[in-house]
C-alpha positions in Angstrom: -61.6 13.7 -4.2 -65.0 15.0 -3.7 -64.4 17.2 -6.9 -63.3 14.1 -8.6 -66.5 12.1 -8.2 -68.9 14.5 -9.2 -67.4 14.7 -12.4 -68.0 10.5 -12.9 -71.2 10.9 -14.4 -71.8 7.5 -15.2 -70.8 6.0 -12.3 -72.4 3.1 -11.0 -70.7 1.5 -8.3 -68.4 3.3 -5.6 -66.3 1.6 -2.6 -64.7 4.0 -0.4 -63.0 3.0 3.0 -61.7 5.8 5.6 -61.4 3.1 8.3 -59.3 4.5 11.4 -59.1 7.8 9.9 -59.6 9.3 13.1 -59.9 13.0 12.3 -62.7 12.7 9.4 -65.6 14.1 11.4 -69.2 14.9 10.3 -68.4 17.3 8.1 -66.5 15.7 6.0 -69.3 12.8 5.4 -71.9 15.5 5.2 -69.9 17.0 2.1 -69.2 13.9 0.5 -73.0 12.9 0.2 -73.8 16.3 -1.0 -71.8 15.2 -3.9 -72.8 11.8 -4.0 -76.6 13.2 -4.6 -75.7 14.3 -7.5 -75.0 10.8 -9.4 -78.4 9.5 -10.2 -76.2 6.6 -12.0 -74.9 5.2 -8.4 -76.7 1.9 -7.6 -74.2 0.2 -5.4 -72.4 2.2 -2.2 -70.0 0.8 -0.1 -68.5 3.1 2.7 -66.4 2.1 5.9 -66.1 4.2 8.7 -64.3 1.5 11.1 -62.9 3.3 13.7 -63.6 6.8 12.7 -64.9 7.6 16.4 -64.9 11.6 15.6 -68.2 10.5 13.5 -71.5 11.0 15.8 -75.0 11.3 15.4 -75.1 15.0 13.4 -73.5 13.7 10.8 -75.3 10.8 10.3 -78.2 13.3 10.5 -76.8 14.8 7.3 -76.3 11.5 5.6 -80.0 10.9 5.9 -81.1 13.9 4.5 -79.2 13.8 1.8 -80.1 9.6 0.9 -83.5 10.7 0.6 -83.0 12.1 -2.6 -80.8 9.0 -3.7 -83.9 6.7 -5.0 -81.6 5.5 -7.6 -79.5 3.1 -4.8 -80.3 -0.9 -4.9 -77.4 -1.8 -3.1 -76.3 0.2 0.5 -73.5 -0.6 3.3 -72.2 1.6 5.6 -69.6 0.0 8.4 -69.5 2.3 11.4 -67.8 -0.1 13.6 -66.1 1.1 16.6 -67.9 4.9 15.7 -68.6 5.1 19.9 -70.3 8.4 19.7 -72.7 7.1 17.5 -76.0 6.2 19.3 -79.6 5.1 18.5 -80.8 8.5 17.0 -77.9 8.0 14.5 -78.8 4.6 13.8 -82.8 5.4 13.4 -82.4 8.6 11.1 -80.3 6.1 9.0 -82.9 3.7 9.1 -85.6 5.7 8.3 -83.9 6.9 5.5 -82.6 4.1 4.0 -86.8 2.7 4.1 -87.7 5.3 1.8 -85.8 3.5 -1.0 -87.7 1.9 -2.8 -85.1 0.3 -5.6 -83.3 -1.4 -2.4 -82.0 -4.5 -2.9 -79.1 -4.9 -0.4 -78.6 -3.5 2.7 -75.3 -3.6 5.2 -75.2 -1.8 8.2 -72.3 -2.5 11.2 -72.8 -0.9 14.3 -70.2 -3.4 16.0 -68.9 -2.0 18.7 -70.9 1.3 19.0 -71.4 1.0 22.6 -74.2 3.9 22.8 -76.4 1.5 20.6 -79.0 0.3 22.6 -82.0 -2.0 23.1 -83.8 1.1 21.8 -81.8 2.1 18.4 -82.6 -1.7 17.4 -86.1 -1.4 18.5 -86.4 1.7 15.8 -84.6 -0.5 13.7 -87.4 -2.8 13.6 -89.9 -0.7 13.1 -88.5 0.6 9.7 -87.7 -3.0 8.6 -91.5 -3.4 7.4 -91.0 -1.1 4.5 -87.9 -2.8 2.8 -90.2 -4.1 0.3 -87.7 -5.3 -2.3 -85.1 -6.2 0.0 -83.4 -9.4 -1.0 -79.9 -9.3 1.2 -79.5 -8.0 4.9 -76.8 -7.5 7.2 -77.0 -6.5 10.6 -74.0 -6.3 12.8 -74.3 -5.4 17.0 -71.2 -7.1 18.2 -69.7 -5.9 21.4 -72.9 -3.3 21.8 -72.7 -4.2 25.4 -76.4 -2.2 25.8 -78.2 -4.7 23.2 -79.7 -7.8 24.6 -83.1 -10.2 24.1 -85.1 -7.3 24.2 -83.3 -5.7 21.1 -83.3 -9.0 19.4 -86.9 -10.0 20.0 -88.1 -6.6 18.4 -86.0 -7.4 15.6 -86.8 -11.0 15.1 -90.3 -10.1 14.8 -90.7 -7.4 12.4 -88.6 -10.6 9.9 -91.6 -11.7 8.6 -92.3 -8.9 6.6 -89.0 -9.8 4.6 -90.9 -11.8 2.6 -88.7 -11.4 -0.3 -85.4 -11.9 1.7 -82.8 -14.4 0.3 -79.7 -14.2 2.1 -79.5 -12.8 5.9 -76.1 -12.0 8.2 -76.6 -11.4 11.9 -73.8 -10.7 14.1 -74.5 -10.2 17.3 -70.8 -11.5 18.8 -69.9 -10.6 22.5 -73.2 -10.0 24.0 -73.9 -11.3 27.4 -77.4 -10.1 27.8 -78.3 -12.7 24.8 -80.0 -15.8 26.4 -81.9 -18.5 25.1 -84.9 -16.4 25.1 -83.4 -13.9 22.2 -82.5 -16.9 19.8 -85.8 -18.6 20.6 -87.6 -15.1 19.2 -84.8 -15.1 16.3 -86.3 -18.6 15.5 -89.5 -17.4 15.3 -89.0 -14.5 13.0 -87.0 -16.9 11.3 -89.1 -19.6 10.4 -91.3 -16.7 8.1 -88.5 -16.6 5.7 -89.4 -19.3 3.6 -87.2 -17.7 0.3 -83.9 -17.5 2.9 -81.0 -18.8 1.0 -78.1 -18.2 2.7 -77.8 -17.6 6.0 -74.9 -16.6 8.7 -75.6 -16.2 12.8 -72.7 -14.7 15.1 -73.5 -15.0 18.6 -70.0 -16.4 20.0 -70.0 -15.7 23.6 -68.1 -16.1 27.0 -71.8 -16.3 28.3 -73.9 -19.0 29.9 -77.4 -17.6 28.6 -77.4 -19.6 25.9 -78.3 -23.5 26.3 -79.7 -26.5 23.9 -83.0 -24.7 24.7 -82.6 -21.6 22.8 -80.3 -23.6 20.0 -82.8 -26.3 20.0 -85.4 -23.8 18.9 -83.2 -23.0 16.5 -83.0 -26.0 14.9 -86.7 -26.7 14.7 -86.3 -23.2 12.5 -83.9 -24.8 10.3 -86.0 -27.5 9.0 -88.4 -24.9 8.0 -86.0 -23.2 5.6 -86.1 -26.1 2.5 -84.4 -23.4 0.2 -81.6 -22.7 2.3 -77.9 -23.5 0.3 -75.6 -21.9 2.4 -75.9 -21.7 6.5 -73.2 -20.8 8.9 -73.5 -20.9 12.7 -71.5 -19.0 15.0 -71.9 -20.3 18.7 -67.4 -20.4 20.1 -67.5 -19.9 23.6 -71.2 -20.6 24.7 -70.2 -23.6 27.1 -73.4 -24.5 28.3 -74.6 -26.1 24.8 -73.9 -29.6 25.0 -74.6 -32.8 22.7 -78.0 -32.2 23.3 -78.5 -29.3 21.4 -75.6 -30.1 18.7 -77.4 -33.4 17.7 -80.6 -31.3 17.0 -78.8 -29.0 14.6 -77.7 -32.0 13.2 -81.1 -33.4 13.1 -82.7 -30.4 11.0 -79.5 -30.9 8.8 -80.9 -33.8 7.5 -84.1 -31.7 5.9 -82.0 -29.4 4.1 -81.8 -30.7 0.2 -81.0 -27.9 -1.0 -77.9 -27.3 1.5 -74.6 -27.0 -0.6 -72.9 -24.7 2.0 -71.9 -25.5 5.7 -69.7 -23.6 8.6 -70.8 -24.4 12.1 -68.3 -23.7 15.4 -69.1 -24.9 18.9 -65.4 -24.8 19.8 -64.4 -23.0 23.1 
């Protein structure tokens, strides 16, 4: 296959998915970027490693190496779901790579599930996000990274305001207990910044009782800051402690939203 891409020449786009291919390993996503290098016509790169858990940190060493002669890539997503020897160095030599291009536009990267990703692999994470320049669609997705909590999220929410281009934003951040009302209160924060934010989709459907009407009151006081927002989905199934108090105030911020022309909220239990 690898032979068989090197010889698209004009290729601009490429989709590959090896998910729960269990024995592609390192190697075998080291050699297929060494090819993929070589295609200074690919702008758009879609790759999904779901559940390839023979993947670890090496080769997503290689991968980085090699994407730092890719300056021709706008758009970038790489699913590494369920990849559970994956941990933070992996996830910051992606990072750090990915920030050195320039042409960005898009960027996907699923970690869900990756239970060595830390606190401290999102940290990094934030530290890089200042240089995505052009960046005009992100997705982040720490689901069921059991290690990630308010501390991960604060550091991420805050480095958000230097996404000043940013249009549409995903943050999936399902299954984490050590989210409280203190993480989505920073999210707000960071939030508010983003005054070109179009579309926008929170995932933080819980079994937990961290987060309240405070933290989705905050929330909602966010909201009304976004006036170009048309699309806005909310994700909070299971989080039993939010009552009608904090419902009514998502409501509320609702009613500031002119532009909305998309809208997905779940409360249920």
């Amino acid at each position: 296959m690898a032979e068989g891409i090197k010889r698209l020449s004009r290729l601009e786009k490429l989709s590959l998915c090896f998910a729960e291919c269990v024995e592609i390993t390192e190697d075998g996503l080291s050699f297929l970027f060494e090819i993929l290098q070589r295609i200074p016509s690919l702008r758009k790169l879609d790759l999904d490693f779901h559940g390839c858990y023979n993947i670890c940190d090496s080769g997503l060493w290689n991968v980085s190496e090699c994407l730092k002669k890719m300056n021709f890539l706008q758009h970038c997503k790489f699913n590494f779901e369920s990849c559970m020897n994956i941990t933070n160095d992996g996830l910051s030599w992606l990072s750090s790579s990915l920030q050195q291009l320039e042409h960005l536009q898009s960027m996907s990267l699923i970690f869900a599930g990756c239970e060595e990703v830390t606190d401290d692999g999102l940290v990094n994470l934030a530290e890089n996000l200042q240089n995505f320049h052009c960046l005009l669609t992100m997705e982040l997705a720490f689901g069921e990274c059991e290690n990630v909590s308010d501390e991960g999220l604060s550091s991420l929410s805050l480095e958000l305001k230097t996404l000043s281009s940013l249009q549409n934003l995903t943050l999936r951040l399902n299954g984490l207990n050590e989210i409280s009302d203190l993480g989505l209160s920073n999210l707000s924060k960071g939030l508010q910044e983003l005054n070109s934010l179009e579309s926008l989709t929170l995932g933080f459907s819980i079994e937990s009782r961290m987060i309240t009407d405070i933290g989705v009151s905050r929330l909602a006081e966010a909201l009304i800051e976004l006036r170009s927002l048309k699309d806005l989905s909310l994700d909070f199934e299971s989080c039993d402690k939010i009552t009608n108090r904090g419902f009514s105030n998502i409501c509320s911020s609702l009613k500031t939203l002119g532009n909305l022309q998309s809208l997905n909220l779940d409360f249920s239990m």
